[in-house]
C-alpha positions, 0 to 999 in steps of 0.5 A: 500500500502506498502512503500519503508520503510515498506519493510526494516522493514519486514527484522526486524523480524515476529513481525513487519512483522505482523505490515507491513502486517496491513500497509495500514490499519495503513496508512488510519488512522487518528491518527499519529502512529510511530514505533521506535526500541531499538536504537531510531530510527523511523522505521515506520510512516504512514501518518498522522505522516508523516505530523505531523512530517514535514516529506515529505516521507517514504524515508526521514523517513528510512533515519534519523538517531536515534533521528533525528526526535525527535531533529527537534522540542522542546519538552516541557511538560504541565508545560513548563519544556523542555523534552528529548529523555529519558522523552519520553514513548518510551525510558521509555518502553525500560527500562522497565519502567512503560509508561503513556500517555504524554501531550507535547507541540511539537514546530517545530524548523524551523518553529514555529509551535505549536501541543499539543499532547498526546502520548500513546506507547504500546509494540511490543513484540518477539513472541519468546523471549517476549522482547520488541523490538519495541514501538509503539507510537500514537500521538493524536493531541488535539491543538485546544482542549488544546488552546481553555483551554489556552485561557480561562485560559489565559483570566480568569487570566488577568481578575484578573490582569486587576481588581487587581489596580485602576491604569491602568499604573500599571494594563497595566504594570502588563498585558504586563508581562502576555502577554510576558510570556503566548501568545508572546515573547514581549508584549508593550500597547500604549494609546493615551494621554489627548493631543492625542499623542501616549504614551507607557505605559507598554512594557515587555519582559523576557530579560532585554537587550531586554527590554532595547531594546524596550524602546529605540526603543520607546524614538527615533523612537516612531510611529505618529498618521499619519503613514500609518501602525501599532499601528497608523492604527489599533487605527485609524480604530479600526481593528486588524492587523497581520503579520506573516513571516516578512522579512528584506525587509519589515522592511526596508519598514518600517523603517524611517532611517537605525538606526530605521531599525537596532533597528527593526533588533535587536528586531528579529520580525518574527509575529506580531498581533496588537489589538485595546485598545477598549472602548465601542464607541472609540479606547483607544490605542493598545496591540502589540504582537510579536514573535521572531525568536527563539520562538512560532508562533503567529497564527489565534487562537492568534489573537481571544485571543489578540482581546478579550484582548483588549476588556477586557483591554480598558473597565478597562482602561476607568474605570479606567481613569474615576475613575482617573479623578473623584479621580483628580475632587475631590481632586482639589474642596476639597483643594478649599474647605479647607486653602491652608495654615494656618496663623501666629497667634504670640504666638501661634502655630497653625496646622491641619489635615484632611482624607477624607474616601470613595474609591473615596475620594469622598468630604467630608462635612468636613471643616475647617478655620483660620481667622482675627477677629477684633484684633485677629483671629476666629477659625472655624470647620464644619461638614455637612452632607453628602458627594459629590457635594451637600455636598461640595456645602453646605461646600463652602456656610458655610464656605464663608458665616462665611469668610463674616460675620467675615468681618462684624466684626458680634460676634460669635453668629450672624455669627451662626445665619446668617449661620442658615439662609442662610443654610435654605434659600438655601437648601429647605429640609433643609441641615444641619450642624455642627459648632464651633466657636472660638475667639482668642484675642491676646496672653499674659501670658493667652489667652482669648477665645469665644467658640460658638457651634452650634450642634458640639462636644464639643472642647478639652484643654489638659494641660501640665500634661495630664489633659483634659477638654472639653470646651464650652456648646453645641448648637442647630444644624443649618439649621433645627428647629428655633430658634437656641440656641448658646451661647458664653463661655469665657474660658482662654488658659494657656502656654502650654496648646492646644485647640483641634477642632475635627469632629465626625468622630474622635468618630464615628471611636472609636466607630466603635470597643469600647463603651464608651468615644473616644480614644481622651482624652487619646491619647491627654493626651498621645501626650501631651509632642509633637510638635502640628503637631506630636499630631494632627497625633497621635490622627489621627493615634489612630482614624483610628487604632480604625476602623481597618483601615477604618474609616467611616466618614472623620477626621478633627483635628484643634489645637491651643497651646499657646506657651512660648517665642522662642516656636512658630511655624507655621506647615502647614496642614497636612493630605491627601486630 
């Protein structure tokens, strides 16, 4: 059948004649085909253009001016760069220009509604002059084809954003910008809180403004658990929700007070889709979508993708929470496990560091104390071996069974002893583990020392010119063969010079890259001239630079420097626990 429309473009020429005479086939197709003229006007459209176009007839059509139909929507390419007339096949024809397909993606301006499709345009010619004096453009609409690799894309990408930090706060924060940048215009996340609470936790939005916006929104009219809508609702059910075509009467129904309802105003909402934070078993939160009035639709397809995000995202939050709450369990038994804060022991200065390795900081078996020892105070640092609960349970047993026994004012080598046989009596398998031992007698030009070892490396004295020497006479490891061999080795501590306990991890760290001696003697000797915290960090420093950067046994480091008159100081343990 021949329109209205067609019988004015018969008057164009032979050559469009030929195309009107072929109308109703041309109508009957699925593909939308248009033909526009030299001056950019659309002077035929069968039917499938007509409702790609928005257009209610052919009338409507022979109406418009040149342009007109092509300014009704935003025209972007693949890569979101905003096309023009003269970027389109058609114009390129005409200027004799070579004409390739084109992906677009055609956003209807009153609407919102969102096509991608590929345009191809051939040349209509004069059969006498051969002049291109028509294009003739076919639309192919491939929008769920092209969402359907959009989504896949979109959710292999916040894959790799989800699993990019351990820190869900930062993970959320990092998606919700990933989210307003690909699928909405905003995007916020909500969890509930340890006390049951809505807490917001990553909103995002282009416009700085905006943003400001929202988070006011969320400081003075932040939703409660009970309100029968929105983020509350779909967190209590478990069910994703969608709004679309929101009105300024559904807002004011919304809204508590006229300040929230100008605030909502403000945000411009026109679709909205909330999805639940879902972890297997139970709701962590919810992902909030939101489309404003100046941009894309938020449809259908936009739901299944935000649903399968929520998904995705509530299983790497709860890892990540479970992660958080173990590295938290961890770090609180082993600073249980260590002095809070080391004495003053006058005369002396006295400091200690300590690195737990593991990416959970698991706790380490590690373990170190100062104490008062009859007139003076004892020394202690320990390696058991092994990490974990077991192995802080053997740490906590050694370390307060030698606390007891130097109350009981027992000499060095019955509190070894004494710990051999608790550790056997306790763990059936036999747990072992490493210990030395150092009385400290008060201070006076000299200090007199009692090395006792059992098992653990030989302790360090590094003197004031650099020179260093290892201390005491190696022991029998406790908690496995019997009878232990220890024995106690007096030694003297001049002014200046520093006593330096260490684990095996320090060595162990050195050889992960050299052979030989550890790095411990010349590092010493090197940081001999700083203050005895400085050096404690340095030797650290030089382990962990040994092991490129990741040591494989924790570090425990203890000093004890005699110092001159004016010269004590007392720093406090250093390290990260």
């Amino acid at each position: 059948m021949t329109t209205s429309a067609d019988a004015g473009i018969e008057e164009r020429g032979g050559a469009i004649a030929l195309l009107v005479q072929s109308g109703a086939v041309l109508s009957n197709l699925a593909e939308a085909i248009t033909v526009v003229d030299r001056g950019g006007r659309t002077v035929f459209a069968n039917q499938a253009a007509l409702e790609l176009l928005g257009l209610r007839s052919a009338e409507e059509l022979a109406r418009a001016e040149p342009g007109e139909i092509f300014s009704r929507f935003r025209w972007l390419s693949e890569s979101g760069r905003e096309l023009d007339l003269d970027s389109m096949p058609a114009t390129r024809l005409f200027r004799g220009e070579p004409s390739h397909a084109l992906l677009v993606r055609a956003i209807a301006r009153a609407s919102g509604e969102e096509r991608w499709l590929i345009i191809r345009t051939s040349p209509i010619l004069d059969p006498q002059s051969g002049e291109v004096i028509y294009a003739a453009n076919v639309l192919e609409d491939v929008t769920p084809v092209k969402r359907a690799q959009l989504a896949e894309a979109f959710m292999a990408q916040a894959s790799r954003v989800l699993t990019s930090t351990l820190d869900y706060g930062e993970t959320l924060q990092r998606l919700a910008r990933l989210a307003a940048g690909e699928l909405a215009d905003w995007c916020s996340v909500d969890v509930l809180s340890e006390r049951g609470q809505l807490e917001q936790v990553a909103v995002h939005h282009h416009d700085p403004a905006k943003l400001a916006l929202a988070q006011r929104l969320d400081r003075y009219y932040r939703p409660t658990l009970d309100e029968p809508l929105g983020v509350p609702d779909v967190i209590r059910t478990g069910e994703p929700q969608i709004y679309t075509d929101i009105t300024t009467e559904q807002l004011a129904g919304y809204a508590r007070d006229a300040g929230h309802l100008r605030l909502l105003s403000e945000i411009g909402a026109r679709d909205v889709i909330i999805v639940p934070l879902a972890a297997p078993g139970r709701t962590l939160g919810a992902i909030t979508l939101v489309s404003s009035h100046d941009g894309r639709r938020l449809v259908g397809a936009d739901l299944d993708i935000a649903v399968r995000l929520g998904r995705r995202a509530g299983a790497v939050v709860e890892s990540a929470r479970l992660y958080t709450e173990r590295s938290r369990i961890a770090r609180v038994l082993q600073r249980a496990l260590l002095p809070g804060t080391l004495p003053r022991m006058p005369g002396f200065e006295i400091a200690a560091r300590y690195r737990p390795v593991g990416e959970l900081n698991e706790v380490g078996g590690d373990f170190y104390d100062v104490l008062p020892y009859r007139r003076g105070w004892m020394l202690v640092i320990g390696d058991v071996c092994g990490k974990g609960a077991e192995a802080a349970s053997v740490t906590a047993l050694a370390r307060h069974t030698l606390r007891a026994a130097a109350r009981l004012d027992t000499h060095p080598t019955g509190m070894l002893e004494l710990l051999h046989r608790t550790l056997q009596a306790q763990q059936p398998e036999g747990q072992m583990c490493t210990v030395c031992l150092v009385v400290v007698e008060p201070p006076g030009a000299r200090a007199r020392l009692t090395i006792a070892l059992a098992g653990h490396p030989r302790p360090l004295i590094v003197g004031p010119a650099g020179t260093t020497t290892a201390a005491g006479r190696p022991g029998t490891i406790l908690g496995t063969v019997d009878p232990i061999a220890v024995e106690e080795v007096p030694i003297e501590l001049c002014e200046g010079e520093t006593l330096l306990l260490y684990t095996d991890g320090v060595p162990d760290a050195a050889r992960a890259r050299h052979r030989g001696a550890p790095p411990l003697e010349h590092v010493g000797a090197q940081a001999r001239a700083l203050d005895l915290g400085e050096m404690l960090r340095a030797i650290e420093a030089a382990a962990v630079d040994s092991a490129d950067g990741h040591p494989q046994d924790d570090i425990a480091l203890l000093g004890l420097r005699l110092a001159g008159p004016g010269k004590v100081r007392i720093p406090q343990p250093g390290g990260r626990l």
